[in-house]
Biotite code that builds the C-alpha atoms (Angstrom):
import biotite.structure as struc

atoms = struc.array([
    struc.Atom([48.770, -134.557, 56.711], chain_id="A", res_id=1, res_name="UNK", atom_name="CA", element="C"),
    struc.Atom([46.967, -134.550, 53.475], chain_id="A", res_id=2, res_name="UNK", atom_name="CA", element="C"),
    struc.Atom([47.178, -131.254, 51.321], chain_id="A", res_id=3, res_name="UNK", atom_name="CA", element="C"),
    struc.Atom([45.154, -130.005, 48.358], chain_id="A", res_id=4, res_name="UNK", atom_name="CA", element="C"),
    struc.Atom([47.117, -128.460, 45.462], chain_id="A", res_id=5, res_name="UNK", atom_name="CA", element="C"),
    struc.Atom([45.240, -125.971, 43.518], chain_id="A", res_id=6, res_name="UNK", atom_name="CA", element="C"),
    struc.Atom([46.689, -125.139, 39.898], chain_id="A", res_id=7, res_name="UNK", atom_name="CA", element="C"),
    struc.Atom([45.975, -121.223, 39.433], chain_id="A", res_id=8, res_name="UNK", atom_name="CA", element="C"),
    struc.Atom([48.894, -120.258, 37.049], chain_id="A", res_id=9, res_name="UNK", atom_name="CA", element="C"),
    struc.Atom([47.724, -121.087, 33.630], chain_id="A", res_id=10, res_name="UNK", atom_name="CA", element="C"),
    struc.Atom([47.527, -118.229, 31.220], chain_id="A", res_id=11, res_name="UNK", atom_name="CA", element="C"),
    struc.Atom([44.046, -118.635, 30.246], chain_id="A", res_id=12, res_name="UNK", atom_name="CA", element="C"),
    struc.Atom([44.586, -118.180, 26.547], chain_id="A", res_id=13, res_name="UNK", atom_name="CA", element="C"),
    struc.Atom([41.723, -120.129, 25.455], chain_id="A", res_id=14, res_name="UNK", atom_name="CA", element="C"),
    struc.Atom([39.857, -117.600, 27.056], chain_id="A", res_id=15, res_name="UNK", atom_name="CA", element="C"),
    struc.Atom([41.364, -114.902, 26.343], chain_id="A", res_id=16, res_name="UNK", atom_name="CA", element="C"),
    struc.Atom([43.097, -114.416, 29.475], chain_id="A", res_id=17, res_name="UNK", atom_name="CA", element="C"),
    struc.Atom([42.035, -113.070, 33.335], chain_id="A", res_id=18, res_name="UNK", atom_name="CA", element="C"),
    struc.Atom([39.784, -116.328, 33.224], chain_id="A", res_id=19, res_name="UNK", atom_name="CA", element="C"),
    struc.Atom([40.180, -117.203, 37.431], chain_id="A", res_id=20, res_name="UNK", atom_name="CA", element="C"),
    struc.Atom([39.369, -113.695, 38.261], chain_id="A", res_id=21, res_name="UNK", atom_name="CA", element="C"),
    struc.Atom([36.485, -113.544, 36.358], chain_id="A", res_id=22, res_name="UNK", atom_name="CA", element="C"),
    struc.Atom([33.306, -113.445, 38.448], chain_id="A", res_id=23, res_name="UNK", atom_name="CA", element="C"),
    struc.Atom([31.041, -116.520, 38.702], chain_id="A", res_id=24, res_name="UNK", atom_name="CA", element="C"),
    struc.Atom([28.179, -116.529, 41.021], chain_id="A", res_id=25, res_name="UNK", atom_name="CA", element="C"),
    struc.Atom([29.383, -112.927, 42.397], chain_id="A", res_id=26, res_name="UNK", atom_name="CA", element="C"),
    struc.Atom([33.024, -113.931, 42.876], chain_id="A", res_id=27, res_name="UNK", atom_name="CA", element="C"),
    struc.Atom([36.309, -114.996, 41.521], chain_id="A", res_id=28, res_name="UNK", atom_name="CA", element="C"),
    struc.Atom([36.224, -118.556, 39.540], chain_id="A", res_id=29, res_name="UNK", atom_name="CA", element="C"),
    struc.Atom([39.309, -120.089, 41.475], chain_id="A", res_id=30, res_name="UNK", atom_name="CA", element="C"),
    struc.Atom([37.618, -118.565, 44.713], chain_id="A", res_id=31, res_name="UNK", atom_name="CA", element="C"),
    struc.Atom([34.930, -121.137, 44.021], chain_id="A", res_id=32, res_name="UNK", atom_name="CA", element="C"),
    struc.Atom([37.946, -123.749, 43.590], chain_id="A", res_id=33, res_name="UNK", atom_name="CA", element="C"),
    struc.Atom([39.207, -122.368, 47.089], chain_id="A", res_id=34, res_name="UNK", atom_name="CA", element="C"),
    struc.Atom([36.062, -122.421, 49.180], chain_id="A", res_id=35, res_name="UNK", atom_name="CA", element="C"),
    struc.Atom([34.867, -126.107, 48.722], chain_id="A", res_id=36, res_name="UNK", atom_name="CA", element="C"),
    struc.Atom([39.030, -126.821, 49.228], chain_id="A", res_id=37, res_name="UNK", atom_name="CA", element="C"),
    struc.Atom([39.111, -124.826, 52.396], chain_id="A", res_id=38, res_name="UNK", atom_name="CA", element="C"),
    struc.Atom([35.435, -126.532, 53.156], chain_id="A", res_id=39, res_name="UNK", atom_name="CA", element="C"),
    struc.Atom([36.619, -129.997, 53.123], chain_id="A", res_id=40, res_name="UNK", atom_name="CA", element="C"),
    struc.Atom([39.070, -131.784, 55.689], chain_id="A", res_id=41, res_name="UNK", atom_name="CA", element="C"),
    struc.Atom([42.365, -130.861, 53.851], chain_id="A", res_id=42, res_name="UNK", atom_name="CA", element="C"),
    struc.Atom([44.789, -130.043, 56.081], chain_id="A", res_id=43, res_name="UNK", atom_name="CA", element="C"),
    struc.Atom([46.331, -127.316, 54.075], chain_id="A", res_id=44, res_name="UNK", atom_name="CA", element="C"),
    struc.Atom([45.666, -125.880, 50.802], chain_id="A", res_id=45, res_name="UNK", atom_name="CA", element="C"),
    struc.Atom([48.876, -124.614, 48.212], chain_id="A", res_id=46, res_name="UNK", atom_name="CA", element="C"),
    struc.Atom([47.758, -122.473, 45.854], chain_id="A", res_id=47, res_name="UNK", atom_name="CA", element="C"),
    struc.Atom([50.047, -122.722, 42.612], chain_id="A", res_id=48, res_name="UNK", atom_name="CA", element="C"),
    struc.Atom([50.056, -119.114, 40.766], chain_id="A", res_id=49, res_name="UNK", atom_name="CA", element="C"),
    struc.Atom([52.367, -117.290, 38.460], chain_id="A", res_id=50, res_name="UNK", atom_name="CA", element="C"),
    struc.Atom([55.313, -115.246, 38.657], chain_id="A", res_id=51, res_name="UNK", atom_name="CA", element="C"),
    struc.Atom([55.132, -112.967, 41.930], chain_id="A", res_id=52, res_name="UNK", atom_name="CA", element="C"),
    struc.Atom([53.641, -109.927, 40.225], chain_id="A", res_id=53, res_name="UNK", atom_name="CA", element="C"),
    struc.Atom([50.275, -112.115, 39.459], chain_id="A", res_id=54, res_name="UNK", atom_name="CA", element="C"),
    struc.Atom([47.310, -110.579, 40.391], chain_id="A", res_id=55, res_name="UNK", atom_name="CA", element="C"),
    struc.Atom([45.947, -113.812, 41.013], chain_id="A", res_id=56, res_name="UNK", atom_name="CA", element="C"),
    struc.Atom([47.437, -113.749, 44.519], chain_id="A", res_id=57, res_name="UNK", atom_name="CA", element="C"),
    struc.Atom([46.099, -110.493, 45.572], chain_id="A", res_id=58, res_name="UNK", atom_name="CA", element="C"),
    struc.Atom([42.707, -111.677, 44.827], chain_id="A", res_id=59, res_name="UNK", atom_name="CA", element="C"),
    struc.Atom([42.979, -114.690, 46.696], chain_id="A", res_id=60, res_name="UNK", atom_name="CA", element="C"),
    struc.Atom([44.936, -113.093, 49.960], chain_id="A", res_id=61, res_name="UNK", atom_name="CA", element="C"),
    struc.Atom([42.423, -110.776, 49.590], chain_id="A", res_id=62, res_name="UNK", atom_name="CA", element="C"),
    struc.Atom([39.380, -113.268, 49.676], chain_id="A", res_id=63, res_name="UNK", atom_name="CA", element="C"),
    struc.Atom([40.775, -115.487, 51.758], chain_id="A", res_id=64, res_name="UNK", atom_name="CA", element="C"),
    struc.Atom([42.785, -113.374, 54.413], chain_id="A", res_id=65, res_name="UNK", atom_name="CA", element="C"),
    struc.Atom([41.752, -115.072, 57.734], chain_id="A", res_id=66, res_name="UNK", atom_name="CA", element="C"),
    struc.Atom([42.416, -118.697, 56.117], chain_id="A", res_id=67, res_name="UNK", atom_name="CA", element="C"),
    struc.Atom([45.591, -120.075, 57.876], chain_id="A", res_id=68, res_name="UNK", atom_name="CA", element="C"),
    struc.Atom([45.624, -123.092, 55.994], chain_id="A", res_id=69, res_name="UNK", atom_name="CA", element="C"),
    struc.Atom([45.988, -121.454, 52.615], chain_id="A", res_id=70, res_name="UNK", atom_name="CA", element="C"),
    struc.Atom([49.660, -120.736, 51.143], chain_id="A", res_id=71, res_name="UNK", atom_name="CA", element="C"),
    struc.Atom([51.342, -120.041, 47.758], chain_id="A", res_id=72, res_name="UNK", atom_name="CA", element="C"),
    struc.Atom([53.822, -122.008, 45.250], chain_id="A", res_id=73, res_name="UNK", atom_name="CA", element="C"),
    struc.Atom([55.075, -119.845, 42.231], chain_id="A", res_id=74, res_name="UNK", atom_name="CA", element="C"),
    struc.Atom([55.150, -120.939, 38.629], chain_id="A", res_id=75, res_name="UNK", atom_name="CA", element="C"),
    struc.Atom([57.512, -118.677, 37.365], chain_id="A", res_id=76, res_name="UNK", atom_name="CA", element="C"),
    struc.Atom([56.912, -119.449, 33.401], chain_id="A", res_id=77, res_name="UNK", atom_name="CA", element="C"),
    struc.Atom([53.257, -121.284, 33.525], chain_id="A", res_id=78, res_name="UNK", atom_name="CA", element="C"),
    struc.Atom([53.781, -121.591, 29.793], chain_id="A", res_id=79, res_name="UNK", atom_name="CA", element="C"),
    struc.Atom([55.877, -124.359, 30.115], chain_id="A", res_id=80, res_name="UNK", atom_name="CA", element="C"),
    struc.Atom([52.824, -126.575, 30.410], chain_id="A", res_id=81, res_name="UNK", atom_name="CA", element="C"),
    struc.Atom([50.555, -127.216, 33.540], chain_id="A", res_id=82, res_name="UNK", atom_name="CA", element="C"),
    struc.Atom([52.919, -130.469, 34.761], chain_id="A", res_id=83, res_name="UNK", atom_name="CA", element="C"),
    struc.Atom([55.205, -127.244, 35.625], chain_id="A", res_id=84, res_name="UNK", atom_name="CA", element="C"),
    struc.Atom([52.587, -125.944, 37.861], chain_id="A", res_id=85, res_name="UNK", atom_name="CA", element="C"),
    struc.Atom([51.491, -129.577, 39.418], chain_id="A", res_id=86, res_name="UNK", atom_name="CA", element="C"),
    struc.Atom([55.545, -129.766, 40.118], chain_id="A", res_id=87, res_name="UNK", atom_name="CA", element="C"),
    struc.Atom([55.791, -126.572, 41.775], chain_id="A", res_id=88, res_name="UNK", atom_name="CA", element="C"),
    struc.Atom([52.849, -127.334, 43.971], chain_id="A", res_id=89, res_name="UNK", atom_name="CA", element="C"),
    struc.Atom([54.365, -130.913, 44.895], chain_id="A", res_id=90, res_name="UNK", atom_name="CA", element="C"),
    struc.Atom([57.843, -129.436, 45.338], chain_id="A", res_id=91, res_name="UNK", atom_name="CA", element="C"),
    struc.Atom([56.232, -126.469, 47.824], chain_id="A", res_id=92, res_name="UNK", atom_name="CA", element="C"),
    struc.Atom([54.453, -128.964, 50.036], chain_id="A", res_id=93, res_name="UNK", atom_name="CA", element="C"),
    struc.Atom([56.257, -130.488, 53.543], chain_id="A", res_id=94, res_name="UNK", atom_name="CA", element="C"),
    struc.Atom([58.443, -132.916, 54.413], chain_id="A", res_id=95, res_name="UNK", atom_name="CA", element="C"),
    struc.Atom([55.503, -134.671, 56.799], chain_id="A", res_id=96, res_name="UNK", atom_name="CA", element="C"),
    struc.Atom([52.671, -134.888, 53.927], chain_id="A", res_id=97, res_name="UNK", atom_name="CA", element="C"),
    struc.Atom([51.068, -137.804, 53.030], chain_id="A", res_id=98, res_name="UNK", atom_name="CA", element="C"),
    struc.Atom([49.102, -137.082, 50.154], chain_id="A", res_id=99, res_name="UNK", atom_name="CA", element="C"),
    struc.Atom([48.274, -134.391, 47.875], chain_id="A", res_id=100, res_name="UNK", atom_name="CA", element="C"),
    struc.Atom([44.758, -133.707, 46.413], chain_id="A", res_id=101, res_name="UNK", atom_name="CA", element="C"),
    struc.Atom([45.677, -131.784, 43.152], chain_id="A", res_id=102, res_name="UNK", atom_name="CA", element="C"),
    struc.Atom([42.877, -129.851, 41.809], chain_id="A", res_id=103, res_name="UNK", atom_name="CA", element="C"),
    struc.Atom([42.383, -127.234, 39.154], chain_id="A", res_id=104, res_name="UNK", atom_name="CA", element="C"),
    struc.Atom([41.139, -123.657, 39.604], chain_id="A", res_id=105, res_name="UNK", atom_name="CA", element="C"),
    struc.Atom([38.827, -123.338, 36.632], chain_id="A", res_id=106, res_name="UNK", atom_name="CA", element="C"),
    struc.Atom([35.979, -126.395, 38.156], chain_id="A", res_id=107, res_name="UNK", atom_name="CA", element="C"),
    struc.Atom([34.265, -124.386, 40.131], chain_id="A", res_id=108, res_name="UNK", atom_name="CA", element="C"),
    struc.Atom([31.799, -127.609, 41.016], chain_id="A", res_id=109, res_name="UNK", atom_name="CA", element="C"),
    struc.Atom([32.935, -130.213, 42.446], chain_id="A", res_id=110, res_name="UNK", atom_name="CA", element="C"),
    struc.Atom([31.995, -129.525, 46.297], chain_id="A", res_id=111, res_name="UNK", atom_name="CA", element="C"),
    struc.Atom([33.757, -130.002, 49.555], chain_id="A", res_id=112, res_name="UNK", atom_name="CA", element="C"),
    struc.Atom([31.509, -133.263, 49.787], chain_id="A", res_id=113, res_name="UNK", atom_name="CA", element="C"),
    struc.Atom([33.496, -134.357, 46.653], chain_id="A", res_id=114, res_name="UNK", atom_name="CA", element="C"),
    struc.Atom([36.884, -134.039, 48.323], chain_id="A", res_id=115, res_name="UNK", atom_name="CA", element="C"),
    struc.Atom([36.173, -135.837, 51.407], chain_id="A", res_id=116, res_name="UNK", atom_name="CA", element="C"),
    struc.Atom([35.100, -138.681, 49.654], chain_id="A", res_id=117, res_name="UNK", atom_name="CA", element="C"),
    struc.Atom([38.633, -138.846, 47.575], chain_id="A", res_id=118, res_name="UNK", atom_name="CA", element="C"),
    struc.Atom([40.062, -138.335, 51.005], chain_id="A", res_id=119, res_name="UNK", atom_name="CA", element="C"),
    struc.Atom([38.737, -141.246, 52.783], chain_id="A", res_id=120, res_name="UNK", atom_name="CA", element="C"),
    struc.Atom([39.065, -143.173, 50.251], chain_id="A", res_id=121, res_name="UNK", atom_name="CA", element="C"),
    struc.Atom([42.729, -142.294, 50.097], chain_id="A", res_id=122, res_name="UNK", atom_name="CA", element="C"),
    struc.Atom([42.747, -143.149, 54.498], chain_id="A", res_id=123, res_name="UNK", atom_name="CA", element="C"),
    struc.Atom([41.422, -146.616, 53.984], chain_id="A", res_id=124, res_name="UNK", atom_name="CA", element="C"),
    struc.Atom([43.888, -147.356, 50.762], chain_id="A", res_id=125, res_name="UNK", atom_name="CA", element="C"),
    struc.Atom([46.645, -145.009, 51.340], chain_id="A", res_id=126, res_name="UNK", atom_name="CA", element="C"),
    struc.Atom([47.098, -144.710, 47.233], chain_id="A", res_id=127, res_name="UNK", atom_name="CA", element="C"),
    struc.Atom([45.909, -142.813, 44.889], chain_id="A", res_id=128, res_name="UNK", atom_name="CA", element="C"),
    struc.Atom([42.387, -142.217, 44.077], chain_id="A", res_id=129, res_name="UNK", atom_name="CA", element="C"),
    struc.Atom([40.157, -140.354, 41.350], chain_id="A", res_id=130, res_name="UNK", atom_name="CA", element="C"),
    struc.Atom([36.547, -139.610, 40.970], chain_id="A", res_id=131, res_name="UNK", atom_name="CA", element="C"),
    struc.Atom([35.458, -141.614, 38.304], chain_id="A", res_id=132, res_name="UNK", atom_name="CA", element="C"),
    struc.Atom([31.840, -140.118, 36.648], chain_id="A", res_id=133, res_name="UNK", atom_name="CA", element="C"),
    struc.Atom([30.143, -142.005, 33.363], chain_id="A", res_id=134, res_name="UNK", atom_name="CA", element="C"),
    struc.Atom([33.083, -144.502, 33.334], chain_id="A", res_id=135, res_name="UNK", atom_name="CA", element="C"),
    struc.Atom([35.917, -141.445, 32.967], chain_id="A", res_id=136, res_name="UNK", atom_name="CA", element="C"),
    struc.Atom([37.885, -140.867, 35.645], chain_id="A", res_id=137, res_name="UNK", atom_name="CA", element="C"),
    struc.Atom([38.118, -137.384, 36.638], chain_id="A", res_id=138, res_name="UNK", atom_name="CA", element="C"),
    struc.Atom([39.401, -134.542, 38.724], chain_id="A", res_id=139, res_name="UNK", atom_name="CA", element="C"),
    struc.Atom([40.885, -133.717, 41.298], chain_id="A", res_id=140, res_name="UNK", atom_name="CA", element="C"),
    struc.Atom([42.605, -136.574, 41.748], chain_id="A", res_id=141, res_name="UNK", atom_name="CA", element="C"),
    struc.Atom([44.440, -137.886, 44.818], chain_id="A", res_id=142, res_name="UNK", atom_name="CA", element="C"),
    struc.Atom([48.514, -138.299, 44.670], chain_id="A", res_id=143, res_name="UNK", atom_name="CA", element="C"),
    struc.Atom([50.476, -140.651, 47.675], chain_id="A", res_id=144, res_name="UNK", atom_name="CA", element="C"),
    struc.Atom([53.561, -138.757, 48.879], chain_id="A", res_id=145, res_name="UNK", atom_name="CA", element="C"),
    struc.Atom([55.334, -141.916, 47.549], chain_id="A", res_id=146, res_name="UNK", atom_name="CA", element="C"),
    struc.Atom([55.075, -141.303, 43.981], chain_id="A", res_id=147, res_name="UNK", atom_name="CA", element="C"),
    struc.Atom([55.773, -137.833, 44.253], chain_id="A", res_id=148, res_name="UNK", atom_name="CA", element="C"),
    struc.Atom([59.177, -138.070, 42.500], chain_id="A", res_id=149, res_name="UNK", atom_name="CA", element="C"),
    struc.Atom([57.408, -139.867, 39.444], chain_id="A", res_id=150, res_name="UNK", atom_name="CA", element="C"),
    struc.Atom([55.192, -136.897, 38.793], chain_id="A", res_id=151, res_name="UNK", atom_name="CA", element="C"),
    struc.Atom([58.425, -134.361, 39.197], chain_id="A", res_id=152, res_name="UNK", atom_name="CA", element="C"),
    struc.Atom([60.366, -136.456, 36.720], chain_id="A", res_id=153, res_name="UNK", atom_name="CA", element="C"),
    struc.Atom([58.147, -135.705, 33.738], chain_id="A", res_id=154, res_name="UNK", atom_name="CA", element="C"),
    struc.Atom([58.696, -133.117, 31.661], chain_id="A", res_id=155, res_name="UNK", atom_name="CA", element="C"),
    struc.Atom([56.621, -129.815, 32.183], chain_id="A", res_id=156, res_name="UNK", atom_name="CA", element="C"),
    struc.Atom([54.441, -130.490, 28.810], chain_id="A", res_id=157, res_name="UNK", atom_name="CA", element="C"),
    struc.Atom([54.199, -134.003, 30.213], chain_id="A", res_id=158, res_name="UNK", atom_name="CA", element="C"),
    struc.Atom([50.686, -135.277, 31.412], chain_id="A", res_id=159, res_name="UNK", atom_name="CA", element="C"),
    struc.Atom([49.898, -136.940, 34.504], chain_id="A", res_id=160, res_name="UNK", atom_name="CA", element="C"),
    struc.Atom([47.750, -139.247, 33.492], chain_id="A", res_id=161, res_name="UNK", atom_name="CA", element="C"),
    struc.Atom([50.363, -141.192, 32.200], chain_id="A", res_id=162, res_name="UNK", atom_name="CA", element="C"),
    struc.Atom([51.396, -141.908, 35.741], chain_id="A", res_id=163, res_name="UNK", atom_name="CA", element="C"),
    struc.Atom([48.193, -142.886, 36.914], chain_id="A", res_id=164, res_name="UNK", atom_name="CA", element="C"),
    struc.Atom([47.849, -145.409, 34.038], chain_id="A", res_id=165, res_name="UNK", atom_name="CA", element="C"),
    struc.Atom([50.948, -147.118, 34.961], chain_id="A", res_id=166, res_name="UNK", atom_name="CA", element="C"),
    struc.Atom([50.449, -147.656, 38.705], chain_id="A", res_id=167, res_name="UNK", atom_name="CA", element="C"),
    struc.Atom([46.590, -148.060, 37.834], chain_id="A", res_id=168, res_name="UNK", atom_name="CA", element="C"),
    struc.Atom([46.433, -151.567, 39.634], chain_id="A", res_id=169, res_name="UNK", atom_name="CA", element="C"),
    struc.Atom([47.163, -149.147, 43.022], chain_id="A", res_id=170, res_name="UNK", atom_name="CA", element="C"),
    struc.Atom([44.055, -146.463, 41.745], chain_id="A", res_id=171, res_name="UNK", atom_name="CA", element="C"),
    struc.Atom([40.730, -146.325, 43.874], chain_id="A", res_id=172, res_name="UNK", atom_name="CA", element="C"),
    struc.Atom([37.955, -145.007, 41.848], chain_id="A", res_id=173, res_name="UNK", atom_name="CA", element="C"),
    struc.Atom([35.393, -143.204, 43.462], chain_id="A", res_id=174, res_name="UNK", atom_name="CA", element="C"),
    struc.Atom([32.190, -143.300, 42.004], chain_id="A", res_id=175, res_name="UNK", atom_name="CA", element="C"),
    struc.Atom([29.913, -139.801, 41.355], chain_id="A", res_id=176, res_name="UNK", atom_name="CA", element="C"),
    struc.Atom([26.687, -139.136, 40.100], chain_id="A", res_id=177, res_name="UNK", atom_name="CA", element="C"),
    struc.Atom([26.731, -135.657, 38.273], chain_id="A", res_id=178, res_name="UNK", atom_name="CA", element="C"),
    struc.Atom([28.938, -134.951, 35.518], chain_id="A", res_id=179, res_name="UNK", atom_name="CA", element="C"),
    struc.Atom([28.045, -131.237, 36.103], chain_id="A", res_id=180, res_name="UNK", atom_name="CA", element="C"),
    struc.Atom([30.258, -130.977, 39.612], chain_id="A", res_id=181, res_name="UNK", atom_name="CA", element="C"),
    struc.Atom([33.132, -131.542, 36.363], chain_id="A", res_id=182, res_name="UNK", atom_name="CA", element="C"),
    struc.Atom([32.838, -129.011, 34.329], chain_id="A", res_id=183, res_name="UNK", atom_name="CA", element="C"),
    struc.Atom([35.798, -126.786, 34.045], chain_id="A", res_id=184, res_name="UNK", atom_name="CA", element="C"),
    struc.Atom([36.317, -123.793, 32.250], chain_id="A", res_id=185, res_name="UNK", atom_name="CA", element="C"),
    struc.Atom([38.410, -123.272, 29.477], chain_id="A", res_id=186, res_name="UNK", atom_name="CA", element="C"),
    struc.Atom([36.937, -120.748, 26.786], chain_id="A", res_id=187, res_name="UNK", atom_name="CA", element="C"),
    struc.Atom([34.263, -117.917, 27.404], chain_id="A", res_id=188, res_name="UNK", atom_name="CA", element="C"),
    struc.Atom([31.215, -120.686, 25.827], chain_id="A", res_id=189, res_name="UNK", atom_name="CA", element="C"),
    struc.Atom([32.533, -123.022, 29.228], chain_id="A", res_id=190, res_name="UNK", atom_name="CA", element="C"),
    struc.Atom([31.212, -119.714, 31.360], chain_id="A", res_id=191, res_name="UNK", atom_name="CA", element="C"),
    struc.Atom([28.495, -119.401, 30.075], chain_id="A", res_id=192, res_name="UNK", atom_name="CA", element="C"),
    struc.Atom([27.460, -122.296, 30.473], chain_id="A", res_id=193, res_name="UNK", atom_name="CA", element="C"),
    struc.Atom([28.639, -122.466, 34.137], chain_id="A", res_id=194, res_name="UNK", atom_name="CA", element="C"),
    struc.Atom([26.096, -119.730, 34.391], chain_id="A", res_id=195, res_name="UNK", atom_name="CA", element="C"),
    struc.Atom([23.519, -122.138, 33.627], chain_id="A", res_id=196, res_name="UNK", atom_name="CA", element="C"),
    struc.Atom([24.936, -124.734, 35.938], chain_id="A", res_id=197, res_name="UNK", atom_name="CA", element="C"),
    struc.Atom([23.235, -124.883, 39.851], chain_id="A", res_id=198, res_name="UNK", atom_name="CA", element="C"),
    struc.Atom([25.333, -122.597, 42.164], chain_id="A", res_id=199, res_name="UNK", atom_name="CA", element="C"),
    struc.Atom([28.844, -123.386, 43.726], chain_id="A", res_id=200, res_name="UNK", atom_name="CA", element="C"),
    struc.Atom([27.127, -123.372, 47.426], chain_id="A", res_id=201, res_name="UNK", atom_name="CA", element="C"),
    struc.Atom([24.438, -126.128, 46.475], chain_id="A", res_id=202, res_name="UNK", atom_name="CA", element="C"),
    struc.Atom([27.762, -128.812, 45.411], chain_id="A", res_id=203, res_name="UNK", atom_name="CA", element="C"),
    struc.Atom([29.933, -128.004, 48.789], chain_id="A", res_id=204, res_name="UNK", atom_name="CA", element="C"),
])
């Protein structure tokens, strides 16, 4: 079983907040995240939001009410840092997974075709694996159930990257043309550009 972890419970304040429910393309940013999630061959899909009263998750049960797959972790204090939220996901996932796909709800981009690629990649090697665009590896990036603990060790304004650099002899690259499917959004200028970008549906 191979999961996808999607981080949904950052505050947003370099946007000024509300930034995953704001509409892209006629709907929600993370739903973008979602779909090509949901598209792929993930077994199951744990969306990370905030404290229970986020009205995240009522926009996402909403859009995505038929979608068995699809369950939620809680963040209860995103501002900790977004290692709190990657923990939360890892922490909510079962006993039986093998892998976890983390991804982040503002790249609306990168395409179900995207995400099977990191998964077979991750079937052949069984460790982790990253898309790697113009020499910089990128996200979402593929986490082996075995070094689960070393990610919920760090501290919750810790990065992960850190991680990755230290076991990078055990990191399969994946390489993709496009640094468009990796644009995420961060500030109001990031959506507009995304505006400009091709639509969601013509990268999944």
């Amino acid at each position: 079983m191979i999961a996808g972890v999607v981080l949904a419970a950052g505050l947003g304040e370099r946007f000024g907040g509300a930034k995953l429910t704001r509409e892209l393309d006629g709907r929600p940013l993370v739903c973008h995240t979602l779909q090509y999630c949901i598209a792929s061959t993930l077994d199951a899909v744990v969306v990370v939001v905030g404290p229970a009263d986020d009205p995240l998750e009522a926009v996402v049960r909403s859009a995505f009410a038929r979608e068995s797959r699809l369950s939620f972790a809680y963040n209860r204090d995103p501002a900790r840092g977004q290692m709190s939220s990657v923990k939360a996901g890892l922490s909510a996932l079962p006993a039986d997974v093998q892998a976890a796909v983390v991804c982040l709800g503002d790249m609306p981009f990168v395409g179900a075709d995207i995400v099977n690629r990191l998964l077979e990649a991750h079937r052949r090697t069984g460790g982790f694996v990253v898309p790697e665009c113009e020499g910089v590896w990128r996200n979402p990036r593929v986490i082996p159930a075995a070094h689960f603990a070393d990610f919920l060790a760090l501290g919750d304004n810790q990065k992960g990257a850190g991680v990755f650099e230290r076991f990078r002899t055990e990191v399969q690259a994946v390489a993709v043309d496009g640094a468009w499917h990796f644009a995420d959004i961060d500030t109001v200028d990031d959506f507009e550009r995304a505006q400009r970008i091709p639509p969601a549906g013509e990268s999944q």
